[in-house]
C-alpha positions, 0 to 999 in steps of 0.5 A: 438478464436470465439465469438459464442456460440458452437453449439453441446450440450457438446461442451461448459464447466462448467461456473465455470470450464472453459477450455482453448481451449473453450473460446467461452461461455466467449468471456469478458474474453479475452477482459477483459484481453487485457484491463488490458494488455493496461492499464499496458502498457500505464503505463509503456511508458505514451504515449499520448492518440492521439496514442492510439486513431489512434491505435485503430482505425487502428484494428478496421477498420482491424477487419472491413474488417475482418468481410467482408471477413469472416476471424473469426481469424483475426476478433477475434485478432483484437477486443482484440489488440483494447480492448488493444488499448481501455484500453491503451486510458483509461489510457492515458486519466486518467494520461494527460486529465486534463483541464488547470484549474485543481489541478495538473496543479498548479506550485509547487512554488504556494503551499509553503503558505496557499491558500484560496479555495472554494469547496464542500464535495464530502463524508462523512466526516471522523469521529475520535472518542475519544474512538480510539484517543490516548491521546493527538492527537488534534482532527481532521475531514478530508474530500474530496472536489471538489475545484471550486475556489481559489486564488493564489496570488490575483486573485481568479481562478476558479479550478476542481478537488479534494483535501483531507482536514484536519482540526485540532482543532474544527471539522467543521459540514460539511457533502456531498454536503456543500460548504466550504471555508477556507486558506489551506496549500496544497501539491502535495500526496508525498511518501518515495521514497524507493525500495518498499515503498508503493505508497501513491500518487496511493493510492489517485489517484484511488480516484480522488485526487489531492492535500491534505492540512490542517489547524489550522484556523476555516473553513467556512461550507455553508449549499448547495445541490451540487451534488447527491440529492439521495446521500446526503439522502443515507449518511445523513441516513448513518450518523444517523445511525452511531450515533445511533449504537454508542447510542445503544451499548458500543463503542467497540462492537458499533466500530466493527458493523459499521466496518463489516456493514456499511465500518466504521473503525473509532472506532476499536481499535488497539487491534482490528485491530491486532486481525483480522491481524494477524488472517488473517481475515481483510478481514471482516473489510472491505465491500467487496465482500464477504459482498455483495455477503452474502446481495445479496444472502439473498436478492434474496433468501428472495424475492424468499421465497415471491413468487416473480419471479426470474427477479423481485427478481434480480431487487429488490436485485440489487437496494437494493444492490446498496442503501447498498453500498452507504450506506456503504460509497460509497468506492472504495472496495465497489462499486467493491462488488457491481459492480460483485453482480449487474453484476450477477444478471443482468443476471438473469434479462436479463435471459442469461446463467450465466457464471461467468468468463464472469461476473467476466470479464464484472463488470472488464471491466465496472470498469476498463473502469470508472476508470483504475487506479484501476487496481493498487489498491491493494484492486481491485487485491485481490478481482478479484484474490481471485473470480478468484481462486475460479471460477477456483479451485472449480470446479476441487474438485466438483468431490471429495467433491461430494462421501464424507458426507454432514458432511464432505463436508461444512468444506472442501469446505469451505478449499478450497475456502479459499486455493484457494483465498489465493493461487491467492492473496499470491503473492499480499499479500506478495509484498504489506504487506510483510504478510502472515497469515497461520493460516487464513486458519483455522480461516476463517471456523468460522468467515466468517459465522459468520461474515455473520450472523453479517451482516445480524443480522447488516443489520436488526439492522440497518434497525430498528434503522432507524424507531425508535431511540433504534431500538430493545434492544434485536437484539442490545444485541444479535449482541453485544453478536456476535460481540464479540464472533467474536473478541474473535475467531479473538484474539484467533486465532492470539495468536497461534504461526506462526499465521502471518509471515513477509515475503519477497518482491518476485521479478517480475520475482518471481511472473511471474513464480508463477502465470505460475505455478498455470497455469500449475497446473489448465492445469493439473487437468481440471474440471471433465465436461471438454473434453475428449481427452486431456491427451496429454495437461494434460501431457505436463501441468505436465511437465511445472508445474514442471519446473516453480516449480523448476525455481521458487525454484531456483529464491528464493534460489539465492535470498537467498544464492547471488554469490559472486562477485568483492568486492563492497560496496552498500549503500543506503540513505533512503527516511524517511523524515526529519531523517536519515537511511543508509543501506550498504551492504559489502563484505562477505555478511555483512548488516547494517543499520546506524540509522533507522529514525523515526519522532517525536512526531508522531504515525506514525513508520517509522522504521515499515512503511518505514525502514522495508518494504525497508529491506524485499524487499531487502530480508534482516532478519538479520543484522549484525549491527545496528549503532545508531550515536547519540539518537535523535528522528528522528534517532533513532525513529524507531530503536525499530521496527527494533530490534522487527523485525530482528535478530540483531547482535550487536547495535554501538553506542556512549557513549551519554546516553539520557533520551528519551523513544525510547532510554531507550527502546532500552537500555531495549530491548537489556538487555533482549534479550542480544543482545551485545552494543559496546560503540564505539570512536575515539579510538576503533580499525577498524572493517574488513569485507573482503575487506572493512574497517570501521573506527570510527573517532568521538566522542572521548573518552571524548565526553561527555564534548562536550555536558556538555559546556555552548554553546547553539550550544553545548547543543545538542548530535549533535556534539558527533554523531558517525561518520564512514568512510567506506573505500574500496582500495582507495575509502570511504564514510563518515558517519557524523550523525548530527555534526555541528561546533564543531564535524566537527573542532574536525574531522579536527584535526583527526591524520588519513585519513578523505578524501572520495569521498562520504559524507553524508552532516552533519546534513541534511545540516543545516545552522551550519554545512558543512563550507568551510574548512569541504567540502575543507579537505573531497574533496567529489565528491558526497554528500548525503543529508537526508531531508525532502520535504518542512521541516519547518527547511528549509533544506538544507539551501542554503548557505550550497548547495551553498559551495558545488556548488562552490566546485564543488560537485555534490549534491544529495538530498533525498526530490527530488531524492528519495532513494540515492544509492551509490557503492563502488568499487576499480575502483571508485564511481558511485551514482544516485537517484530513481528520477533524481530532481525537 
């Protein structure tokens, strides 16, 4: 590598090309790179900063010496092993740099009762109108705070960092730079905890998030100046905006114009948020780079049509670029935007040979550097992977695009940069969302210039709005008129069959081979301005592309098609709060999921947020049988989800028929897709699967009496649950759905075999179930427990984690451990969580 500029005319490359072997006009991309290289490896071994620094200061006094005694090489590898030292600093200091007095320093024991705190508002409020708010569903305000004092127990401490807040009930007239004060209940950002699940407490971390709380109390709103004087102006314009776009226009065309103009989302409609999904056009809804990109171009080519000169023109759309973005909310995703359209044109301020890799790589290195957590975050991979696909795929079809017709040449390169951007963001795509969108290919020609001509059509509305209350009717009708013509090609779009498929979670090895793939390809066909000469490189590229294909196609096969091994079986507990979901895998390649979560009275799906995204990445489509063990909400909740998106071969259950609407859909669901439903009881022969036997051990025939007494213990479907035993050779697991008293006496009265060495606590370990003599007569050496983190019913109780201390059972619980794994085979037992507790 060499960090000079080649000295013969042709020995350099197209900026957007690029060659391997001449790396030279873009010395920030290696840089750029080992940053990222540091910053993943800090994330795997969490070393302590002093490391790093003493690291780093190691290379660079090696590339001193390097560059006294004029060895270029040795120069060159040491200035990218520091940028890896640099980034793996950056990290370090992000994950254990935090003073003594911030958040994540609070025990956890000190947030289990509301806290008083003082802060101050560090956004724009987020707004829930009522056009979007489902009926019902109190109101709520949610903001960002920077906490400056609370009180734990009663001493008031002075505190930093930030904590996303709730208040429900009368919205608070809170806005950026406003102190608040209030009683909040805090907690540390948790996730489900399963293979796949998406890291919500990430999420928030690359936002500089610590804790997040809530309340029903009134919250105290002290009018103050904290922070930005310039930013408090941008976003009160911001909010006076959104008020008069919502005056100016009827709320669903309102709702998409804030969305596509100023990064508001808050009045799209579910229909809408579908349309654009499953269109593969999203991408829109979101100020991103394409957005900017579109502002900065107009901006730059308006100033130029002026007669200003290329440098005034980039400093005037740079800081126009810059008031948009926090105008647009000052988000993550739209600083990125801003950062790469700021960092191009400062070249042409600077009056520097724009290379764009190299720019791509400077605005990654300047954001990575004020905040590395960024590099996980899904919305920084796919904007940097979709530019870098094109940088590097465009140029390979210039050649081509050149001898066809101007007619002609728009649409396909048009193709082209969007199969380029989907080809590097796929993978990302499908490990994230487990969503691929075929059709966006096509749906992409019309929207995004459309959705460019909103922007600048919204951008002028926006501007007008702000001189005069009504702005000009005629602009607000004619981006109506658009914007809806936008959602109807969206909506149109995504009804074609095939528009979005739901795909599998590829593994590592999967990606790795993937992107080597994609590599080998751009080897293969250089750009038409690269060397002469290598025909040699170009075949030996073919060769290995074809060997990473084959490699690829062979990883995906058996991941489809496994090899049999030694009978087993492998069950998993799932993470899904206060409810119940239990995924086993048994000999002959049979699948079942037992109950599928849910919690209720809450919009949010578990069966589509958790249960699914856990099946497809472990590339399960169908199940063989889906068990409902009793029609509880927080069992069978997300059950509909489930039959909407997997094949199904049969649904178990008991002979306990509820009134609840997930439980009548579900009925309704398998009538008309004629899907068989075994009534199962105590009676019913064992199921056989290889080696492995399923034997159903309650509720008796006559459960239904259970439910019809006159306990108000009885009252529930609780003791008629479906109860399994999984057995293999001489090792079982006991599957007990929520019986209590009643269900576990009649259990110990079964004629046959109950003993097992694994059982699933009944009834997430409440105070009414698990006695003694259950624990005494099972002789478990695991028990499983699905519970939710804090849940209001405090369970496990501790009178029921106690009798299985005290009989020596080793208690495994999903609120501190995580997805609870468990295999089955003759030999014996083996358990563990996906964390090791709290």
């Amino acid at each position: 590598m060499r960090f000079d500029f080649p000295s013969q005319p042709g020995a350099g490359i197209d900026p957007a090309g690029g060659s391997w072997v001449a790396v030279s006009t873009r010395p920030l991309v290696p840089l750029a790179a080992a940053f990222c290289v540091g910053i993943a490896l800090e994330h795997a071994l969490a070393l302590r900063p002093a490391a790093w620094t003493v690291g780093v200061g190691v290379l660079l006094l090696l590339g001193a010496c390097a560059w006294w005694g004029r060895t270029r090489r040795l120069l060159s590898v040491s200035l990218i092993l520091a940028f890896a030292g640099l980034g793996g600093q950056s990290m370090a200091t992000a994950l254990f740099g935090d003073p003594a007095h911030h958040l994540s320093r609070i025990p956890e024991a000190q947030l289990t009762s509301p806290i008083p705190l003082e802060g101050w508002v560090v956004g724009p409020p987020d707004p829930r109108p009522a056009e979007v708010r489902d009926t019902g569903d109190p109101e709520r305000t949610r903001f960002v705070v920077e906490v400056t004092r609370l009180r734990l127990g009663e001493t008031w401490m002075v505190a930093t960092g930030r904590a996303r807040l709730t208040v429900i009930g009368e919205p608070p007239e809170a806005a950026y730079g406003d102190e608040v004060r209030g009683s909040f209940r805090l907690r540390r950002p948790r996730r489900f905890d399963n293979p796949g699940a998406f890291d919500y407490p990430a999420y928030l971390a690359t936002q500089g998030i610590t804790l997040e709380g809530w309340t029903r109390e009134p919250v105290e709103v002290v009018r103050a100046s904290r922070g930005s004087t310039i930013l408090g102006a941008v976003f009160d314009m911001r909010s006076l905006l959104l008020r008069r776009l919502d005056a100016a226009m009827p709320p669903p065309e309102a709702g998409l114009l804030k969305a596509t103009v100023l990064g508001d989302r808050s009045g799209l409609s579910p229909e809408m948020n579908r349309a654009f999904l499953d269109s593969g056009t999203y991408h829109i809804l979101a100020i991103s780079g394409l957005n900017v990109s579109i502002l900065a171009g107009t901006l730059f080519g308006l100033f130029r049509l002026l007669r200003a000169s290329p440098r005034l023109a980039a400093v005037a759309s740079a800081l126009l670029v810059t008031l948009y973005a926090a105008l647009a909310g000052a988000s993550a995703s739209v600083i990125r935007a801003a950062v790469m359209a700021d960092t191009y044109l400062l070249a042409v301020i600077l009056d520097r040979r724009g290379d764009l890799l190299n720019s791509l790589a400077l605005s990654a290195l300047a954001l990575l550097w004020w905040n590395p957590r960024f590099l996980f975050d899904v919305g920084f991979q796919l904007t940097y992977l979709a530019t870098l696909g094109i940088l590097l795929v465009l140029p390979r079809t210039a050649a081509a695009m050149e001898v066809l017709p101007r007619p002609l040449r728009w649409p396909l390169q048009s193709v082209a940069i969007t199969l380029a951007a989907t080809g590097m963001t796929l993978p990302i795509l499908a490990s994230t969302f487990n969503r691929v969108a075929p059709v966006g290919v096509l749906a992409n020609l019309p929207i995004v210039p459309l959705s460019g001509l909103i922007t600048a059509l919204g951008t002028a509305a926006s501007a007008l709005l702000l001189v005069t209350p009504a702005g000009l009717p005629w602009l607000n009708h004619l981006n109506g008129w658009f914007v809806d013509l936008l959602f109807w090609i969206a909506r149109w779009f995504a009804a074609w069959p095939w528009s979005a498929l739901q795909v599998y979670t590829p593994t590592p090895a999967m990606l790795v081979m993937y992107y080597a793939l994609g590599a080998a390809c751009l080897l293969a066909v250089p750009p038409a301005t690269a060397r002469v000469g290598q025909a040699r490189h170009r075949h030996w590229a073919r060769w290995l592309a074809l060997a990473c294909g084959l490699l690829l196609v062979l990883q995906v096969m058996l991941r489809l098609y496994p090899l049999e091994g030694d009978p087993k079986v492998h069950m998993t507990l799932l993470d899904v709060g206060q409810g119940e979901a239990i995924f086993l895998e048994l000999p002959g390649k049979r699948r079942m999921l037992v109950d599928a979560g849910g919690v209720p009275g809450d919009r949010f799906d578990i069966g589509a947020r958790v249960v699914t995204p856990f099946l497809l990445h472990e590339w399960v489509g169908h199940l063989d049988v889906l068990a409902l063990t009793h029609p509880q909400a927080d069992h069978i909740g997300g059950a509909p989800a489930i039959l909407r998106g997997f094949s199904v071969g049969e649904v178990w259950s008991a002979d306990t028929p509820s009134s609840s609407v997930p439980f009548l859909w579900i009925q309704e669901f398998l009538r008309e897709r004629r899907i068989p439903h075994r009534i199962l009881s105590a009676g019913s022969p064992p199921v056989r699967w290889g080696d492995a036997t399923i034997e159903i051990l309650h509720p008796s025939s006559g459960a239904m009496r259970i439910l019809q007494r006159g306990g108000a213990s009885s009252s529930r479907p609780n003791d008629a649950s479906l109860v399994l035993r999984i057995g293999l050779g001489d090792q079982a697991a006991l599957l007990t759905g929520d019986i209590e008293r009643e269900g576990e006496a009649a259990l110990l009265g079964h004629s046959g075999a109950i003993r097992a060495q694994v059982l699933k606590v009944p009834h997430h370990g409440s105070r009414t179930s698990s006695a003694a003599a259950f624990i005494a007569a099972i002789r478990p050496e695991v028990a499983l427990v699905s519970v939710g983190y804090r849940n209001r019913f405090n369970h496990p109780h501790p009178e029921v984690v106690e009798r299985y201390r005290a009989q020596g059972v080793r208690l495994l619980r999903t609120d501190l451990n995580g997805a609870l794994s468990v295999e089955l085979t003759r030999a014996g037992v083996r358990a563990w969580g996906r964390r090791p507790g709290e």
